[in-house]
N, C-alpha and C positions, 0 to 999 in steps of 0.2 A: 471393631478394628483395633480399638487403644487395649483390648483385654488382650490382644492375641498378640502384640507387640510387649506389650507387659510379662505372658506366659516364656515369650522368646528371650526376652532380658534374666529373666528369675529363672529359667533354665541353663543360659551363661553363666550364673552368677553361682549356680547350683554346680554344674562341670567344675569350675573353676576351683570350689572348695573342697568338691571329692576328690579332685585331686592333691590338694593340698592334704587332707585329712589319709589317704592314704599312703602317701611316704614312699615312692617309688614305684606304685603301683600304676600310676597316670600315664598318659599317651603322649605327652605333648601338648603345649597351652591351644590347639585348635583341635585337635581330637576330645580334648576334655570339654572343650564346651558342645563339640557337638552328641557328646556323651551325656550332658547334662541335660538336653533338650529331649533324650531321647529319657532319661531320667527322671524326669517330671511324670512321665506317664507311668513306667515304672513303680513308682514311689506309689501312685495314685490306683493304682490297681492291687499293690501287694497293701496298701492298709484300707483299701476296701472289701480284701479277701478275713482280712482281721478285725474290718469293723470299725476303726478306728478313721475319726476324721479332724482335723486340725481348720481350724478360722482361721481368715483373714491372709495379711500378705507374708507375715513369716511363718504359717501354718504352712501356704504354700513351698515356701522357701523350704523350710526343713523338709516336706516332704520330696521336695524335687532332690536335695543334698541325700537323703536317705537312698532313693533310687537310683540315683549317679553312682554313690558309692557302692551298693551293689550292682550295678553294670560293671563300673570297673575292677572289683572282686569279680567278676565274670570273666572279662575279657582278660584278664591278666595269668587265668585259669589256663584260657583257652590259646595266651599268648605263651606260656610257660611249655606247652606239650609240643 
């Protein structure tokens, strides 16, 4: 239970930065964390498709920040058309 709560916060925390990291690009401070949440998994399947895996809790973290910010490169795509 404390990992899943833990994955929910580093997912916020994750939203929160790809927003900030992309400059315009962001939702709004509650769609970006719920982008972040969805970002985590994201993050965790596109560098498992590469092979590549990160420790610990800022492994996590950058990976979830990696995913966000590609979701929202995504959505911003889809928001632009």
């Amino acid at each position: 239970m404390l990992d899943f709560i833990g994955y929910i916060i580093m997912g916020c925390l994750a939203g929160l930065c790809a927003g900030k990291l992309m400059k315009g690009g962001g939702f709004g401070f509650l769609m970006n964390l719920l982008l972040g949440l969805f970002g985590g998994a994201v993050g965790g399947w596109l560098f498992s498709l590469l092979g590549v895996e990160w420790g610990g809790r800022l492994g996590q973290l950058g990976t979830a920040i990696i995913g966000a910010v590609v979701i929202l490169w995504v959505a911003s795509l889809l928001k632009g058309k």
